[in-house]
C-alpha positions in Angstrom: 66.1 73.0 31.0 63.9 70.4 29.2 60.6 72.0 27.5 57.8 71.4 29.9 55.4 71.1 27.0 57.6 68.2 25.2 56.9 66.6 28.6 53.2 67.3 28.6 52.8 65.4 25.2 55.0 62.5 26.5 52.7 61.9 29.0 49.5 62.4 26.9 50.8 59.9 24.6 51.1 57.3 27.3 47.8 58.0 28.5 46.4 57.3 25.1 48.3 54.2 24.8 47.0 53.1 28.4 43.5 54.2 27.9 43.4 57.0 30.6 41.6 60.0 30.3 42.6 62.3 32.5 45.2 62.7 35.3 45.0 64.5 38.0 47.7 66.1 40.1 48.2 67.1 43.3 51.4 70.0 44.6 53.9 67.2 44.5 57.5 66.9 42.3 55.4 65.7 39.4 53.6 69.4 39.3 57.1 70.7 39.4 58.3 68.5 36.8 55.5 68.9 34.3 55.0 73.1 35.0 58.3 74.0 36.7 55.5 75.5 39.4 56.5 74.6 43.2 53.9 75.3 45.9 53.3 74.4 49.1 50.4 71.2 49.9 47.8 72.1 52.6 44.3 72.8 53.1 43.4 74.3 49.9 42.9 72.4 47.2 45.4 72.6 44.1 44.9 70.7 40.9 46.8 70.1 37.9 44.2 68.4 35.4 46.0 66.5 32.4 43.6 65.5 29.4 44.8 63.1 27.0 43.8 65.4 24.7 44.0 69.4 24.7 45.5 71.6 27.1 46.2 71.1 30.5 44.0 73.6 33.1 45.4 74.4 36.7 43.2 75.0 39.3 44.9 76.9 42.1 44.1 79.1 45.1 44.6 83.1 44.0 47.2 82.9 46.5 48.9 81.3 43.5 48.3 83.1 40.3 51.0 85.9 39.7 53.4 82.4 40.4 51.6 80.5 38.3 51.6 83.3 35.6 54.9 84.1 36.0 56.2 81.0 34.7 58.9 81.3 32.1 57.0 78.3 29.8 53.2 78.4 30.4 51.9 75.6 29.1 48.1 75.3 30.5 45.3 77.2 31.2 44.4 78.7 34.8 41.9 79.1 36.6 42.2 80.4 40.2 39.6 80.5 43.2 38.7 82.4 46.3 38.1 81.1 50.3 34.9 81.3 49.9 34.1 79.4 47.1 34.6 75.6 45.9 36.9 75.1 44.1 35.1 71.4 42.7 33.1 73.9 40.8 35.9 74.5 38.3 36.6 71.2 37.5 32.8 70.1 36.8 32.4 72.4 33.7 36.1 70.2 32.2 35.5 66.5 32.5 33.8 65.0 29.3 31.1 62.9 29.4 31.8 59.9 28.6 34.9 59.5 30.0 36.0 56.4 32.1 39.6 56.5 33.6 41.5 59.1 35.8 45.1 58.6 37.4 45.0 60.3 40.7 48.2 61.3 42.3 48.8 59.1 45.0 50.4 61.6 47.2 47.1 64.1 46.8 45.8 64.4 50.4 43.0 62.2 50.9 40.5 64.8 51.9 41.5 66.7 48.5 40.7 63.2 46.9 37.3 62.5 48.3 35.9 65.9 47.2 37.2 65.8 44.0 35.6 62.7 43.5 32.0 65.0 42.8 33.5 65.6 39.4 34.7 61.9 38.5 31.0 60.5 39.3 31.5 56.8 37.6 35.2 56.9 37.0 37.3 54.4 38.2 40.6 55.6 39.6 44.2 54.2 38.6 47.6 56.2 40.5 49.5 58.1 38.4 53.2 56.5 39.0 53.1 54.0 36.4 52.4 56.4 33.7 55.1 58.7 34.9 57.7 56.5 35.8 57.7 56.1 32.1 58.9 59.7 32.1 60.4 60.7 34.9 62.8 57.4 35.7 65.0 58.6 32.6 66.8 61.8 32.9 68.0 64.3 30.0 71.5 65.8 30.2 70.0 68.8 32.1 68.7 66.7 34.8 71.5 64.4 34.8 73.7 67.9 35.3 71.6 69.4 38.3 72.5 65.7 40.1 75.8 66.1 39.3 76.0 69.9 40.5 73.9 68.5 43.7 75.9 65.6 44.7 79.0 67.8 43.7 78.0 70.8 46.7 77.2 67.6 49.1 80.7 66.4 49.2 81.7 69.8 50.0 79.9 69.6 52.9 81.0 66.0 53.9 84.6 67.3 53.7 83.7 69.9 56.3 81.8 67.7 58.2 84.9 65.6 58.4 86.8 68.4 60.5 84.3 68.6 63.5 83.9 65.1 64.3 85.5 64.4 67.4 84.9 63.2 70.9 82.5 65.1 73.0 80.1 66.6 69.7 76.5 65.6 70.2 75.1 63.4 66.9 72.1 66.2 66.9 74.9 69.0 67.0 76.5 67.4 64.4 73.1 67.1 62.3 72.8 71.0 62.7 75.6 71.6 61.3 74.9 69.1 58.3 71.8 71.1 57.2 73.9 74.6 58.5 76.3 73.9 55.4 74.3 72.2 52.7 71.6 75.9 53.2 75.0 77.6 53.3 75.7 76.0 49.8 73.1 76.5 48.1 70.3 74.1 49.7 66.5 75.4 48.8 65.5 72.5 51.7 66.8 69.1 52.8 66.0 65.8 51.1 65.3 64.4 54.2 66.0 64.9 57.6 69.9 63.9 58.3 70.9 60.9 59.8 73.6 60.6 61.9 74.5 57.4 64.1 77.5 56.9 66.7 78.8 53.9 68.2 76.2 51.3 68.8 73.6 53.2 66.9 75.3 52.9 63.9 74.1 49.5 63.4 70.6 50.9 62.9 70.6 51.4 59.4 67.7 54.6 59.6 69.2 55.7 63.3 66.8 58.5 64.3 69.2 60.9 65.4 70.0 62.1 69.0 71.6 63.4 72.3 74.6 60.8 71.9 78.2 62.4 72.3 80.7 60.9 70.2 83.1 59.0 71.9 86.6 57.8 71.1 86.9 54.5 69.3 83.3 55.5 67.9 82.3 54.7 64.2 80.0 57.7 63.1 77.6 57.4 60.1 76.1 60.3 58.3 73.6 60.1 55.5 72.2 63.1 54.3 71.3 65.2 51.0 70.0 68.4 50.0 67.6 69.9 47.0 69.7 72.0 44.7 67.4 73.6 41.7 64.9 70.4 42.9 67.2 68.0 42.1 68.4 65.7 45.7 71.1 64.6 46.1 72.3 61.3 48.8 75.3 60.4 50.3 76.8 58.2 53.0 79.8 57.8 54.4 81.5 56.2 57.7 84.0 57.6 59.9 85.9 56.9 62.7 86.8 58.4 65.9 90.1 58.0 66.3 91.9 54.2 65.3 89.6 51.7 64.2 90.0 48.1 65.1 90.6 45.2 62.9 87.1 44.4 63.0 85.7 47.4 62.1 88.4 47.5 59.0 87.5 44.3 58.1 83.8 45.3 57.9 84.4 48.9 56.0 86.7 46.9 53.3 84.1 44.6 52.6 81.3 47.6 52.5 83.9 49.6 50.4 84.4 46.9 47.7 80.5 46.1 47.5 80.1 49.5 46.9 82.5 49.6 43.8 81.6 46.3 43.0 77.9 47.8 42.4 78.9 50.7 40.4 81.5 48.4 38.2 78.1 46.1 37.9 76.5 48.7 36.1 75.5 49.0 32.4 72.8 49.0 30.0 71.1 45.7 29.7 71.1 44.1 32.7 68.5 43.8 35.2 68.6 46.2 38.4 68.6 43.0 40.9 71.7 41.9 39.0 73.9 45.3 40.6 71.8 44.0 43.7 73.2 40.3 43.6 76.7 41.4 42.7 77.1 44.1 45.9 75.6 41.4 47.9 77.7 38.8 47.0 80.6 40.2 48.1 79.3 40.8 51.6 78.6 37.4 51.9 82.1 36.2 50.4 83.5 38.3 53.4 80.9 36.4 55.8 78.0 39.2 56.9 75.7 38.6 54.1 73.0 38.0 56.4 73.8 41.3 58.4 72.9 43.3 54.8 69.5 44.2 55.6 68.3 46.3 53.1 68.2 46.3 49.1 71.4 48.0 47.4 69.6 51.3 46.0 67.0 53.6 44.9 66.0 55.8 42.4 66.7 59.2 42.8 65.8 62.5 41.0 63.6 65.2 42.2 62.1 62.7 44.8 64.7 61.2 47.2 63.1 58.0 46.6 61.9 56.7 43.0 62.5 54.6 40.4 64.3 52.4 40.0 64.7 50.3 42.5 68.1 48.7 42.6 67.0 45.4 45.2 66.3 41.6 44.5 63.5 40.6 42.4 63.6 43.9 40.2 63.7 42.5 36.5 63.8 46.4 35.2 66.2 46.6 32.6 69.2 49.4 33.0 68.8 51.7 30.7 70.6 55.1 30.0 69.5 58.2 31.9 68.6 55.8 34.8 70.1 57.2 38.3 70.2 55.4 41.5 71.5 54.9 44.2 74.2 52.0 45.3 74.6 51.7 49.3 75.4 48.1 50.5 76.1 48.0 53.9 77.1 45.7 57.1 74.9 46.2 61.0 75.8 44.0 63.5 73.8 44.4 66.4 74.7 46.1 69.5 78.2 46.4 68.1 78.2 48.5 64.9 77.4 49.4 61.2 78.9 51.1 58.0 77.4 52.2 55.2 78.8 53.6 52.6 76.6 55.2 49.3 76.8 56.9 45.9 74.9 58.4 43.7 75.4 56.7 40.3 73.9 58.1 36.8 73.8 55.7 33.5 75.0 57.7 30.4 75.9 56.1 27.1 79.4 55.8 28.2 78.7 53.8 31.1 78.1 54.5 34.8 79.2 58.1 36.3 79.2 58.7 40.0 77.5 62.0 41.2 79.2 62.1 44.4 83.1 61.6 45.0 84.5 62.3 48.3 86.8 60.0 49.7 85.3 56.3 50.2 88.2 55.5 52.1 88.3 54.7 56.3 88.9 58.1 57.5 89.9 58.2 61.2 89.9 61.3 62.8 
C-alpha cells in the first residue's frame, strides 16, 4: 500500500501551486484514499480539513474515533464531537485569517456544505476534483494490482454466471445471483447495482433491470462489478440463448473487434478521444455507427466512474498508470444490443487488460 502521507504532500503541493488554502472533505473515496478511513455519509457531519500547509485535522462523530485511531498510518490530527454539540465549532478555532480559497468536495451533502460555510465567512469555494484528478487518475503498482485482483474475482463470477442462463430465469433472479457470487468472492459491496437486459431490453444500453424471463433466441447482457479492498472492478459481456442469428453475429463481431481495436489503440501519447475514434470507426465501417450511443470508456479506480474519460473531444494525453474502461457497443431499437467491456490499465509496457473471460459469442 502507498504511504498515505506521500499522498497528503502531493496534494498540498498542488494546492500551493493552485493557490488554494484549504480543502475540505467530505466521507467519500477521496477520504479513503488520502486516510485509508471508510465511513458511512449521513446526518452527521464528517470533515477531513486539508491545509496547504501543516497537518491535516479530522473532524468526526465519536461514533468514529477508535476507527479513526486505529488506523495503521495516522497521518492527521482528530478531533471528535458529541450529538449534542456543533460540530462547526471545531473548525472555527483552524481556519487562518486571511485566507481566501477552499476546495469543497463536491459530493459533501449540501446541508453539510451550507453550515460549514460559518467557518469559510469570505472564502470563495472551488470543487476539489481538479486538484485530485491530478492524484488519483494515475495509479501505483499497488493500485494497479488490487484492479487486477478485482477484475480477476469478476470473471470468476461471469464464468458462473454463464451456467445458469437459460430460458425461463427471470433478469432480476439472474441479478441476485450476480451480487450472490461477487459477496461470495470476496465483494465488501457492489460498484453499482447490476445490469442485466434480455431480448428487446438489451438495446437499452443502462436497462434497469426486471421481471423479464429469458427466452430462447434471447441475447442477454450483463454489466456488473464489485469493490474488492475499494478497488471496482467493470465488466460486460453478451450472451445468447441458444443459436444466434446472422444478424446478431454480425453485430457481436463488429462490437468484439471495436473492443480489441480500442485496447490495440492504446499507448502513451495519444489523446484519450483517439482510442474513442478508433473503436468507433470500426462500428461505422460495419454500418451501425450511428446506433453507438455512448462514449468508449471511463476512468475507473476506487470510484466506478472517474477520470479519464475515454469519449470524443477528450484531448487528455494517455499516460502510464491511467485505467479505463473500453466498451463500444451496437443498440438497435426494439430489436437488440451487445456490449461488450474491459477494464484496461496503461503500464510502461503498454496496455494490460484487468478482466479476461472469454469475449467470444457464447450461446448457451
Amino acid at each position: 500500500m502507498g504511504s498515505y502521507t506521500a499522498r497528503i504532500q502531493k496534494i498540498q503541493a498542488i494546492m500551493k501551486s493552485q493557490n488554494t488554502d484549504y480543502m475540505v472533505f467530505a466521507p467519500t473515496s477521496h477520504l479513503f484514499y488520502l486516510t485509508g478511513l471508510k465511513t458511512t455519509a449521513d446526518e452527521r457531519l464528517q470533515v477531513f480539513l486539508v491545509p496547504a500547509e501543516g497537518k491535516p485535522v479530522m473532524i468526526m462523530p465519536d461514533m468514529y474515533r477508535e476507527a479513526a485511531e486505529n488506523l495503521e498510518e495516522k497521518n492527521f490530527e482528530l478531533a471528535t464531537w458529541s450529538d449534542e454539540t456543533d460540530p462547526v465549532n471545531l473548525l472555527l478555532p483552524l481556519i487562518k485569517k486571511g485566507s481566501a480559497i477552499a476546495a469543497i468536495d463536491e459530493r459533501m451533502w449540501a446541508g453539510h456544505f451550507l453550515s460549514l460555510r460559518r467557518a469559510f465567512v469570505g472564502f470563495e469555494f472551488i470543487g476539489v476534483s481538479n486538484l485530485m484528478r491530478e492524484i488519483r487518475m494515475f495509479k501505483d503498482q499497488y493500485e494497479m494490482s488490487q484492479l487486477a485482483k478485482a477484475g480477476g474475482l469478476t470473471d470468476k463470477v461471469m464464468a458462473e454466471v454463464r451456467m445458469v442462463i437459460q430460458p425461463g430465469i427471470s433478469e432480476k433472479e439472474l441479478a441476485f445471483f450476480v451480487e450472490s457470487k461477487l459477496k461470495e468472492y470476496g465483494a465488501e459491496e457492489l460498484s453499482f447495482k447490476p445490469i442485466v437486459a434480455s431480448g428487446p431490453n438489451t438495446s437499452s444500453p443502462h436497462h434497469y433491470t426486471g421481471e423479464r424471463k429469458l427466452q430462447m433466441g434471447d441475447l442477454v447482457v450483463l454489466d456488473f462489478g464489485g469493490l474488492f479492498q475499494g478497488y471496482c472492478s467493470d465488466m460486460t459481456r453478451t450472451f445468447s440463448v441458444g443459436k444466434a442469428s446472422a444478424e446478431v453475429k454480425k453485430v457481436f463481431n463488429a462490437v468484439k473487434d471495436a473492443n480489441e481495436a480500442g485496447f490495440l489503440a492504446v499507448q502513451q501519447g495519444i489523446a484519450c478521444e483517439k482510442v474513442d475514434e478508433v473503436a468507433r470507426e470500426v462500428i461505422s465501417r460495419a454500418g451501425y455507427g450511428e446506433y453507438f450511443i455512448h462514449r468508449t470508456g471511463h476512468g475507473i479506480g476506487l470510484d466506478i466512474h472517474e477520470d479519464p474519460y475515454i469519449v470524443k473531444g477528450n484531448q487528455e494525453i494517455l499516460k502510464t498508470g491511467m485505467t479505463f474502461s473500453i466498451e463500444p457497443g451496437i443498440y438497435l431499437p426494439g430489436k437488440f444490443g451487445v456490449r461488450i467491456e474491459d477494464i484496461v490499465g496503461l503500464t510502461e509496457n503498454g496496455p494490460v487488460r484487468f478482466n479476461n473471460f472469454s469475449r467470444e459469442l457464447i450461446e448457451t
